[in-house]
ROBABA-465707 format. One record per residue (C-alpha): residue in one letter; x, y, z. Coordinates in Angstrom, 3 decimals. Each point is the difference from the previous one (the first is absolute). Layout:
<rs>
+------+----------+----------+----------+
: rest :       xx :       yy :       zz :
+------+----------+----------+----------+
:    a :        X :        Y :        Z :
...
+------+----------+----------+----------+
</rs>
This chain:
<rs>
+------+----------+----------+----------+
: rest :       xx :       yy :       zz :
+------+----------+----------+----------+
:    x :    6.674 :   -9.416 :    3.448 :
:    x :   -3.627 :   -0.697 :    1.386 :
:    x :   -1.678 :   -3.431 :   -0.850 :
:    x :   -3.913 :    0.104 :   -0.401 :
:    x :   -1.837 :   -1.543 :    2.830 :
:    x :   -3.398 :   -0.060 :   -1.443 :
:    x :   -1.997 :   -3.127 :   -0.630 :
:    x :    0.794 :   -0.751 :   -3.373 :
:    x :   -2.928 :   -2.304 :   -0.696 :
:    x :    2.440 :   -3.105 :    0.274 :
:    x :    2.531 :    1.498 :   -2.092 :
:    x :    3.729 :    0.629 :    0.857 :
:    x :    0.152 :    3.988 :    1.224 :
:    x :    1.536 :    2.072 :   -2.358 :
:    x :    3.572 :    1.726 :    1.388 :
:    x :   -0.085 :    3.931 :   -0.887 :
:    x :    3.064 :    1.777 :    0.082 :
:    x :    0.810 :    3.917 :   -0.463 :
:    x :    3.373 :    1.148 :   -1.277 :
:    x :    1.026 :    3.076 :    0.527 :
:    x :    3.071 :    1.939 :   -2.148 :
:    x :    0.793 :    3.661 :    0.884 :
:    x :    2.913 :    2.083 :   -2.112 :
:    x :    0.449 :    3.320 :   -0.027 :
:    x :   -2.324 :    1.106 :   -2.687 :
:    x :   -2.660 :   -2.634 :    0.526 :
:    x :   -2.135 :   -2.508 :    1.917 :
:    x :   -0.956 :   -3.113 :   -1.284 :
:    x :   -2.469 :   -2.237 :    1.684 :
:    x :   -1.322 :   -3.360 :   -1.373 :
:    x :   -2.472 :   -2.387 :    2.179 :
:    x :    0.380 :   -4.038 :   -1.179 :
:    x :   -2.699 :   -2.510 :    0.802 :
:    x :    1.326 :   -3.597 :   -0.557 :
:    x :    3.141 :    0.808 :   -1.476 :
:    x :   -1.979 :    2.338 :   -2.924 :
:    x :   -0.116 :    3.618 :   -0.346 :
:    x :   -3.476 :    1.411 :    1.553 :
:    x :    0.938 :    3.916 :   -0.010 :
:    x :    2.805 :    1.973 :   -0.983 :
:    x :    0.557 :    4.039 :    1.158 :
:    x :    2.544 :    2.421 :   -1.178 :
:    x :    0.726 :    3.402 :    1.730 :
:    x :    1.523 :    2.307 :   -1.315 :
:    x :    2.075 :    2.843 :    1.787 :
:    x :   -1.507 :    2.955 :   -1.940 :
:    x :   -3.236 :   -1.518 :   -0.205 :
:    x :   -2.066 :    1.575 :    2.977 :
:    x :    0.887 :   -2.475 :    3.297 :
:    x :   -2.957 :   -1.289 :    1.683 :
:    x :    1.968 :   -2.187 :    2.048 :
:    x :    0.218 :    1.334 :    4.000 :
:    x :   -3.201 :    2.390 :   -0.605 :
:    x :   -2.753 :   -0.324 :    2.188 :
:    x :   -3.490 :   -1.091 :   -1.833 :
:    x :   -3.522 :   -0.092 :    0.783 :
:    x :   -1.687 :   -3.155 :   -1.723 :
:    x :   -1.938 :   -2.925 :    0.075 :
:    x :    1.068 :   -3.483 :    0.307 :
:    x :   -0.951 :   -2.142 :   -2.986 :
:    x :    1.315 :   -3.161 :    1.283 :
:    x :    2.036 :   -1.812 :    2.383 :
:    x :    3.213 :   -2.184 :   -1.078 :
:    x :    0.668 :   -2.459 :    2.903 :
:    x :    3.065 :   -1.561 :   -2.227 :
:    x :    1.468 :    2.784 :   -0.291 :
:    x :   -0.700 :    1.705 :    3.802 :
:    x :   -1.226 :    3.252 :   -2.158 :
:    x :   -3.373 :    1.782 :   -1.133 :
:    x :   -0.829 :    1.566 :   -3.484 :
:    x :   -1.490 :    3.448 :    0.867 :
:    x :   -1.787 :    2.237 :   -2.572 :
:    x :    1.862 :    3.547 :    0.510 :
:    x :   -1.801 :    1.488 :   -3.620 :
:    x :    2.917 :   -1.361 :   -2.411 :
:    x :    0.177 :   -1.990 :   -2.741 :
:    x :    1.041 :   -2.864 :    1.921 :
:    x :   -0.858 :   -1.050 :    3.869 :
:    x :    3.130 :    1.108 :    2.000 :
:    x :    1.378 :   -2.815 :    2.220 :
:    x :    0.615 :    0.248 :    3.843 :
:    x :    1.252 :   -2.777 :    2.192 :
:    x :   -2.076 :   -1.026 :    3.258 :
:    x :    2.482 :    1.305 :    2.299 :
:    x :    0.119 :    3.106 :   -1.342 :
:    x :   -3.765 :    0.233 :    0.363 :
:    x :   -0.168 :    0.381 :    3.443 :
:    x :    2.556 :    1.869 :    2.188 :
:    x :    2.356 :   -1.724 :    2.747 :
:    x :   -1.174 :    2.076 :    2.661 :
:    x :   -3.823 :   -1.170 :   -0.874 :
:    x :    1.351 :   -3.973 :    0.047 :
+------+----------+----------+----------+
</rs>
């Protein structure tokens, strides 16, 4: 659990959260901002797995709450990548 540290215009920051459930047939994946569902994901085992694959793509924009990046990779959706996986250990 990350907590927003952005200026907030005054306003209390809002606490994201992202909850993670993996069985052996799927993924599930939902993202909360203030206690309320923001995002939900569902992956499937026979659907193709994107999950592990290495991507060329553009970041559309930066989510310091939750330590991650939305990155355009051509799908329907932006595929999500936290900011330590970003850049390598060795390069740190």
């Amino acid at each position: 659990m990350f907590k927003n540290n952005k200026d907030s215009g005054g306003r209390k920051p809002e606490k994201k959260e992202i909850l993670i459930n993996i069985e052996p047939l799927e993924t599930r994946v939902a993202v909360l901002e203030s206690g309320r569902l923001d995002n939900f994901h569902i992956e499937r085992q026979e659907d193709n797995r994107i999950v592990g694959s290495i991507f060329k793509g553009k970041i559309q924009n930066l989510e310091d709450g939750l330590q991650a990046a939305f990155v355009d990779i051509g799908l329907k959706k932006n595929a999500f990548i936290h900011y330590w996986d970003m850049i390598p250990e060795d390069a740190a």
